[in-house]
TIRO-2110 file (N, C-alpha, C; in Angstrom, 1 decimal):
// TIRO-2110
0.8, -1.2, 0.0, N, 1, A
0.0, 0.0, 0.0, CA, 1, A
0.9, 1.2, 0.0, C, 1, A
0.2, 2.4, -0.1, N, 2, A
1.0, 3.4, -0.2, CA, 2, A
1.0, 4.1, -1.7, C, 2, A
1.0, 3.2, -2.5, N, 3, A
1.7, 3.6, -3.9, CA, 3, A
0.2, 4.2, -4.8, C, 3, A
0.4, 5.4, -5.2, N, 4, A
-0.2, 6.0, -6.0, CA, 4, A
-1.6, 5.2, -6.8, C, 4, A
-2.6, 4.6, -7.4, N, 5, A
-3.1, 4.0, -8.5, CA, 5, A
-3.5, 5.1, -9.2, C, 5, A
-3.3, 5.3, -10.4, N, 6, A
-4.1, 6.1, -11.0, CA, 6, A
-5.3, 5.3, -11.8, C, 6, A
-6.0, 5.9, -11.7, N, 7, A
-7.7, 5.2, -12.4, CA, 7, A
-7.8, 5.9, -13.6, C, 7, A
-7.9, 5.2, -14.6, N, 8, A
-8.5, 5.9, -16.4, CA, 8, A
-9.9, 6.8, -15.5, C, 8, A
-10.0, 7.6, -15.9, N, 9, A
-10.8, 9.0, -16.5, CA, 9, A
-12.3, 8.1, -17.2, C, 9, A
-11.6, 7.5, -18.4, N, 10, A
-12.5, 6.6, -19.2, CA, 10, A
-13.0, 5.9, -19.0, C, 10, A
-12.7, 5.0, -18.3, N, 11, A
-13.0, 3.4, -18.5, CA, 11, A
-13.3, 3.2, -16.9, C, 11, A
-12.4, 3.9, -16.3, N, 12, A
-12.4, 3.2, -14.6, CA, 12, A
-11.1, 2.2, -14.4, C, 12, A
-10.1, 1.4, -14.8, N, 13, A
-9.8, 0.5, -14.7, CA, 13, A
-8.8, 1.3, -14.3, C, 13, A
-7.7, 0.3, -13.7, N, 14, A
-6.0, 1.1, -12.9, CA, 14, A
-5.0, 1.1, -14.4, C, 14, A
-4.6, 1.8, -14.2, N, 15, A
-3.5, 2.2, -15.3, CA, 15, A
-2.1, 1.5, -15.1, C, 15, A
-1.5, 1.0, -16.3, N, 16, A
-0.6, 0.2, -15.8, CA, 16, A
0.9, 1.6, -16.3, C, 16, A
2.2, 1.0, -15.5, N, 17, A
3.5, 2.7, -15.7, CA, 17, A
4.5, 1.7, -16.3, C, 17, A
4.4, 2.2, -18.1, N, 18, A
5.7, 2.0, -18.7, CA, 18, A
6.9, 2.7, -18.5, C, 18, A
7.1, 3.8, -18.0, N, 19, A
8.5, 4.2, -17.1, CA, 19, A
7.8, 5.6, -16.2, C, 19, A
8.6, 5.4, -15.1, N, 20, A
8.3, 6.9, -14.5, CA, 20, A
7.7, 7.7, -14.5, C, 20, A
6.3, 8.3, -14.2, N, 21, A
5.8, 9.5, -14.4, CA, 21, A
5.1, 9.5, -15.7, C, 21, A
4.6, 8.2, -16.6, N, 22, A
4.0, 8.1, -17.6, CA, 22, A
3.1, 6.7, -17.7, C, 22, A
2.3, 6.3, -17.6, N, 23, A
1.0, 5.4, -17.2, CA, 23, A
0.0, 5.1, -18.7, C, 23, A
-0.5, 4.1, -18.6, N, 24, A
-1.0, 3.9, -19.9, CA, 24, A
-2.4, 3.3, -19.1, C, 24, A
-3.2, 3.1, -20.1, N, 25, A
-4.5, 2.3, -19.8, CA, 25, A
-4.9, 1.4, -21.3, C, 25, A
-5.6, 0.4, -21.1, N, 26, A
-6.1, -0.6, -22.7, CA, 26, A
-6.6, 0.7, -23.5, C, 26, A
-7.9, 1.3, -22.8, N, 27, A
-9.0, 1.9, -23.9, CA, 27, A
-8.1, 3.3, -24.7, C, 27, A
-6.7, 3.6, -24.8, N, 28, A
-6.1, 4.1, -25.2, CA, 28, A
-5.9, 5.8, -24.2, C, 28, A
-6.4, 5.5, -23.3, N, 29, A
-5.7, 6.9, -22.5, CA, 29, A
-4.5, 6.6, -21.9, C, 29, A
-3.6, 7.6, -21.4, N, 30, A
-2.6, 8.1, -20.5, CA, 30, A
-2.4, 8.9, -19.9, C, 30, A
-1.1, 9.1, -19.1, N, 31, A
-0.9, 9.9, -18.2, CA, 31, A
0.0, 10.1, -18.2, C, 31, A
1.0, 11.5, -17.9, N, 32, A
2.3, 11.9, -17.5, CA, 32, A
2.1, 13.2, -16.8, C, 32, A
3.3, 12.8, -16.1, N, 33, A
3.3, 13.7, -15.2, CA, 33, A
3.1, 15.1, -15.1, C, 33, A
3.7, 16.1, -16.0, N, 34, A
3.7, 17.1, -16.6, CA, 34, A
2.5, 17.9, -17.2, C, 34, A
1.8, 16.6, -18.0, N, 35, A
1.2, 17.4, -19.0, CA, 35, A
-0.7, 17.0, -18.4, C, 35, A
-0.5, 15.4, -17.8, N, 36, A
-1.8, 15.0, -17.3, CA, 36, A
-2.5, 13.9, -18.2, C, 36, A
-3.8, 14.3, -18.5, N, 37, A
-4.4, 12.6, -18.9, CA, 37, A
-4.5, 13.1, -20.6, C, 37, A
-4.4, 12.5, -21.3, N, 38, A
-4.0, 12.8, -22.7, CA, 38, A
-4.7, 11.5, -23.3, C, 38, A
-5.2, 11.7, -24.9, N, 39, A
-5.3, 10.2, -25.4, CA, 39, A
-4.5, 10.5, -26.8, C, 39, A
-3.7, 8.6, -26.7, N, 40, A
-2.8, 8.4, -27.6, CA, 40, A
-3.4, 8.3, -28.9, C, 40, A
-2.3, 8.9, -29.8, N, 41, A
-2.6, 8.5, -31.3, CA, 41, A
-1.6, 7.6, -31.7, C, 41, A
-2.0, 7.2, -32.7, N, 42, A
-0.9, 6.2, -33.7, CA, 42, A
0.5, 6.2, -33.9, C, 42, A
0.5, 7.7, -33.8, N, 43, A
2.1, 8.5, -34.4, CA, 43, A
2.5, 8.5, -33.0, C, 43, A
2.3, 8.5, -32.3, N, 44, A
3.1, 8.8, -31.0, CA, 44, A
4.3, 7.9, -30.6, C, 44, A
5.5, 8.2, -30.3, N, 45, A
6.7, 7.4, -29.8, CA, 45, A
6.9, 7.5, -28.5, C, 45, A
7.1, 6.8, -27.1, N, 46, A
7.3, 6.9, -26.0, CA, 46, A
8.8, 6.3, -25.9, C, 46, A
9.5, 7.2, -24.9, N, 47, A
11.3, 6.8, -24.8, CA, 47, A
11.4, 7.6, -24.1, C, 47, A
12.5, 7.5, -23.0, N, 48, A
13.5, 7.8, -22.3, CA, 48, A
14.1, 9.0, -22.6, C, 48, A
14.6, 9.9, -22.0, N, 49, A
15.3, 11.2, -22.4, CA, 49, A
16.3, 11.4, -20.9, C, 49, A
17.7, 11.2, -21.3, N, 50, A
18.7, 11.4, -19.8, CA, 50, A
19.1, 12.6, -20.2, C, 50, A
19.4, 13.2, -18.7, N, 51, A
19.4, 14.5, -18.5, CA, 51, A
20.2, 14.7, -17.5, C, 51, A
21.8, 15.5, -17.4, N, 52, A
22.4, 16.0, -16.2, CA, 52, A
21.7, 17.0, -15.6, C, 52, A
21.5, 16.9, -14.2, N, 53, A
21.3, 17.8, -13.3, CA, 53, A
21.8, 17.9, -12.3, C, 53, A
22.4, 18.6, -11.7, N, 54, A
23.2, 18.7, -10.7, CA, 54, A
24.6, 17.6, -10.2, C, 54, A
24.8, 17.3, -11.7, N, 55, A
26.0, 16.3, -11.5, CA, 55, A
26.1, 14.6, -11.6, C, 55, A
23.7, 14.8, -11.4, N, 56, A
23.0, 13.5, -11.0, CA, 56, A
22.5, 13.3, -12.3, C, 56, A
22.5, 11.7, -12.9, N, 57, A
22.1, 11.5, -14.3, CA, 57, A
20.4, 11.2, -13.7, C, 57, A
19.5, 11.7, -14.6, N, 58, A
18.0, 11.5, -14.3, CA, 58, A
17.2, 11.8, -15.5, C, 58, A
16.3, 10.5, -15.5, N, 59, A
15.5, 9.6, -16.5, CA, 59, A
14.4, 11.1, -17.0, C, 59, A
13.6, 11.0, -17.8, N, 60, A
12.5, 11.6, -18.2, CA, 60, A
11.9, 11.1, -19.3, C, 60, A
10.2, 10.4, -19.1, N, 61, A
9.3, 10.0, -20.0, CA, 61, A
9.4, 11.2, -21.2, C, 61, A
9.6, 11.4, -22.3, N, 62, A
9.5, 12.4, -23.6, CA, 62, A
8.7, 11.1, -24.7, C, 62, A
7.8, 11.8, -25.3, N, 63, A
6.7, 11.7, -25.8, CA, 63, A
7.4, 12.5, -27.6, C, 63, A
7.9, 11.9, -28.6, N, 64, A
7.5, 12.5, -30.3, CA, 64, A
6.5, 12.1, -31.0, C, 64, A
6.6, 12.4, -32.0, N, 65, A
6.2, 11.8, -33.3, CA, 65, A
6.7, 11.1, -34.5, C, 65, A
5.9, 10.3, -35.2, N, 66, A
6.7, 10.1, -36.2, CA, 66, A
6.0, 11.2, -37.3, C, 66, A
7.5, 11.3, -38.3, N, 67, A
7.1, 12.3, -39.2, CA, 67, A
6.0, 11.6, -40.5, C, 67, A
5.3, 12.5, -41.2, N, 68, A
4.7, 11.9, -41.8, CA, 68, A
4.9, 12.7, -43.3, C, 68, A
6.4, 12.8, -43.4, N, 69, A
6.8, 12.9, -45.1, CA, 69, A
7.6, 11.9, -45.3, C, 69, A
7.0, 11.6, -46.9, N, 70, A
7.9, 10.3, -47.5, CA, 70, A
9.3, 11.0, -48.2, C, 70, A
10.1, 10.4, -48.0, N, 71, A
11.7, 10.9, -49.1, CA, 71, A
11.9, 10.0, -50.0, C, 71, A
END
Protein backbone atom coordinates (compact mmCIF):
# COMPACT_ATOMS: atom_id res chain seq x y z
CA UNK A 1 0.00 0.00 0.00
CA UNK A 2 1.04 3.35 -0.17
CA UNK A 3 1.68 3.58 -3.85
CA UNK A 4 -0.20 5.98 -6.03
CA UNK A 5 -3.08 3.96 -8.50
CA UNK A 6 -4.15 6.07 -11.02
CA UNK A 7 -7.71 5.25 -12.40
CA UNK A 8 -8.53 5.92 -16.42
CA UNK A 9 -10.78 9.01 -16.46
CA UNK A 10 -12.51 6.60 -19.22
CA UNK A 11 -12.98 3.40 -18.46
CA UNK A 12 -12.36 3.16 -14.57
CA UNK A 13 -9.78 0.46 -14.67
CA UNK A 14 -5.95 1.07 -12.91
CA UNK A 15 -3.46 2.17 -15.25
CA UNK A 16 -0.62 0.20 -15.85
CA UNK A 17 3.46 2.66 -15.69
CA UNK A 18 5.65 2.03 -18.70
CA UNK A 19 8.54 4.24 -17.11
CA UNK A 20 8.30 6.86 -14.48
CA UNK A 21 5.79 9.50 -14.39
CA UNK A 22 4.04 8.07 -17.58
CA UNK A 23 0.98 5.37 -17.18
CA UNK A 24 -1.00 3.87 -19.87
CA UNK A 25 -4.51 2.27 -19.80
CA UNK A 26 -6.12 -0.56 -22.71
CA UNK A 27 -9.02 1.85 -23.85
CA UNK A 28 -6.13 4.08 -25.25
CA UNK A 29 -5.68 6.90 -22.52
CA UNK A 30 -2.61 8.13 -20.48
CA UNK A 31 -0.92 9.85 -18.25
CA UNK A 32 2.28 11.85 -17.50
CA UNK A 33 3.30 13.71 -15.24
CA UNK A 34 3.70 17.13 -16.64
CA UNK A 35 1.19 17.43 -18.99
CA UNK A 36 -1.83 14.95 -17.31
CA UNK A 37 -4.44 12.60 -18.93
CA UNK A 38 -4.00 12.84 -22.67
CA UNK A 39 -5.34 10.23 -25.41
CA UNK A 40 -2.80 8.42 -27.63
CA UNK A 41 -2.60 8.53 -31.33
CA UNK A 42 -0.87 6.18 -33.74
CA UNK A 43 2.15 8.47 -34.36
CA UNK A 44 3.05 8.80 -30.98
CA UNK A 45 6.71 7.44 -29.78
CA UNK A 46 7.31 6.91 -26.01
CA UNK A 47 11.32 6.76 -24.77
CA UNK A 48 13.52 7.78 -22.34
CA UNK A 49 15.34 11.20 -22.43
CA UNK A 50 18.71 11.37 -19.82
CA UNK A 51 19.41 14.53 -18.45
CA UNK A 52 22.45 16.05 -16.19
CA UNK A 53 21.31 17.79 -13.32
CA UNK A 54 23.20 18.69 -10.74
CA UNK A 55 26.05 16.28 -11.46
CA UNK A 56 23.00 13.48 -11.04
CA UNK A 57 22.11 11.54 -14.28
CA UNK A 58 18.01 11.53 -14.29
CA UNK A 59 15.52 9.60 -16.50
CA UNK A 60 12.49 11.58 -18.17
CA UNK A 61 9.31 9.97 -19.95
CA UNK A 62 9.49 12.35 -23.55
CA UNK A 63 6.69 11.71 -25.76
CA UNK A 64 7.50 12.46 -30.29
CA UNK A 65 6.22 11.85 -33.31
CA UNK A 66 6.70 10.06 -36.25
CA UNK A 67 7.15 12.27 -39.23
CA UNK A 68 4.71 11.87 -41.83
CA UNK A 69 6.83 12.95 -45.09
CA UNK A 70 7.86 10.33 -47.47
CA UNK A 71 11.68 10.87 -49.08
Amino acid sequence: MGKCQRICPACGRKMKQQFIGLKHCSCGVSWKKDIGYFERTPDMIFSLEHQLINGKRKTFPRISYKSHEKE
